[in-house]
N, C-alpha and C positions, 0 to 999 in steps of 0.2 A: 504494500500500500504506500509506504513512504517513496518507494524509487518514481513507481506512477503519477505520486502527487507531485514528484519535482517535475515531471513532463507531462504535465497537465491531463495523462492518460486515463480513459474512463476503465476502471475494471469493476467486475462482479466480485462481491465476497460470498463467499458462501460459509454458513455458520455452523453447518450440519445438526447433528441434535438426533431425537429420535421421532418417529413418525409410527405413532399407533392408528390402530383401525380399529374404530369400533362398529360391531355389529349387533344391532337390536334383533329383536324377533319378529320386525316388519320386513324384514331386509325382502326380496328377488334372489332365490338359490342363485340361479344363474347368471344374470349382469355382476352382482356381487363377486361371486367366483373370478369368473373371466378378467375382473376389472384386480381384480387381488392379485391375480396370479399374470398378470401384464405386467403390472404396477413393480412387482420383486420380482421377477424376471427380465425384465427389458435392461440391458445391457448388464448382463449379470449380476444384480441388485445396487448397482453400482452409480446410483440415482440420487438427486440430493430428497426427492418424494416419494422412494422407494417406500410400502408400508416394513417397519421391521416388526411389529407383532400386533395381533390379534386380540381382542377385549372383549370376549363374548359369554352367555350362561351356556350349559353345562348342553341344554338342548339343541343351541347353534348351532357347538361344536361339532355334535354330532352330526348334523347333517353336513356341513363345511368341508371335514376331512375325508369323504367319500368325494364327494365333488370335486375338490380342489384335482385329487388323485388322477379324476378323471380328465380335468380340465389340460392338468399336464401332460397325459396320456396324448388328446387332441392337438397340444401344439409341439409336442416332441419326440412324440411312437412310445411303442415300448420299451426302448434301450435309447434314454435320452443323450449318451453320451458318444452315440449314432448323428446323431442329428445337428444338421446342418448349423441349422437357429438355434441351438441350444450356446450359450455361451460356456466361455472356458477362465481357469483361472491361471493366468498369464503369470503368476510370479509365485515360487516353490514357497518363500517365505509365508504369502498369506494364503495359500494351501493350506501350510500344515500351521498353522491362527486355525481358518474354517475347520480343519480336522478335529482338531483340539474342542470345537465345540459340539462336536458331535457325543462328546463325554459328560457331557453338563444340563442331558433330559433325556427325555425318549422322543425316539427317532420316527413320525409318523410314516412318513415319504419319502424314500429316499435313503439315502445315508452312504 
């Protein structure tokens, strides 16, 4: 920011932070889903409005985690790491960051 403001250069900050989703029991199974699973997907979660977690009661869930499933199914086959559109993670270091969090709940989807 300082080198910019010496050259009068316009930049973006970005502040990051975290980005919940909350889902009531009105929600649309389906726009929801889709719109969920774009949202952390599209360029490998790597979004400043990526959602990073989910706010819902106990009966949401359960309908969410079949859906979502499926949802991934539709845009990445069965062996998403086949697919073309499926993003990759470009650097060993936050690999094994993301691996490491694979230790720290249970594993819906994926893993």
């Amino acid at each position: 920011m300082k080198a910019a403001a010496e050259h009068l250069t316009p930049v973006t900050l970005e502040l990051g932070g975290k980005n919940p989703c909350y889902i009531d029991q009105s929600f649309s199974l389906e726009s929801t889903v889709h719109r969920l699973v774009w949202g952390r997907f599209f360029n490998t979660g790597q979004c400043c409005a990526s959602p990073d977690y989910v706010l819902c009661c106990k009966e949401v869930q359960e309908q969410l985690v079949p859906a979502i499933k499926q949802c991934l199914k539709r845009f990445y086959g069965e062996e998403p790491k086949e697919s073309a559109d499926y993003g990759r993670i470009v650097s060993d270091q936050h690999f094994h960051r993301l691996q490491q969090l694979l230790n720290a709940g249970q594993v819906a989807i994926g893993g």
